[in-house]
N, C-alpha and C positions, 0 to 999 in steps of 0.2 A: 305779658305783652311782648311782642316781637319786634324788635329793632332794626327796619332795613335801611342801609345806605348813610351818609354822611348826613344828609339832612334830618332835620325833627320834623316830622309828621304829627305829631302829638302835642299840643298844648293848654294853655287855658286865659281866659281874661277876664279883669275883672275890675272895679274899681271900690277904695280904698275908703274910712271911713272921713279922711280929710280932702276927699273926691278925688284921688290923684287915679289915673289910667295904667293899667298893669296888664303886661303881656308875658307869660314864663311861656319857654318849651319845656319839655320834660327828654331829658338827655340819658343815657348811662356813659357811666365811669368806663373810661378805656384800662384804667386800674384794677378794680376791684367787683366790674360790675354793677354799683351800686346807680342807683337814682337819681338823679339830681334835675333841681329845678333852678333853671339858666332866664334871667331877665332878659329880654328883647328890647332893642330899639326902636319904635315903631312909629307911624305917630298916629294922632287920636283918630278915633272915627269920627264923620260929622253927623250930628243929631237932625 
């Protein structure tokens, strides 16, 4: 997967088995390279 620019392009949502709303981007480490998943503050969709 290719990483451009300072923003996440990539993430996922989803909700939780106590209903809670969950937004990650998926980030890499300025470190090591590695992967990470970064929670978002978002707020809900409406139904």
């Amino acid at each position: 997967m290719a990483f451009y620019g300072d923003v996440a392009s990539r993430g996922l949502t989803f909700v939780d088995e106590q209903g809670q709303f969950h937004c990650m981007s998926i980030h890499m480490s300025g470190e090591d390279g590695s992967i990470l998943l970064v929670e978002e503050e978002i707020s809900v969709p409406q139904e």
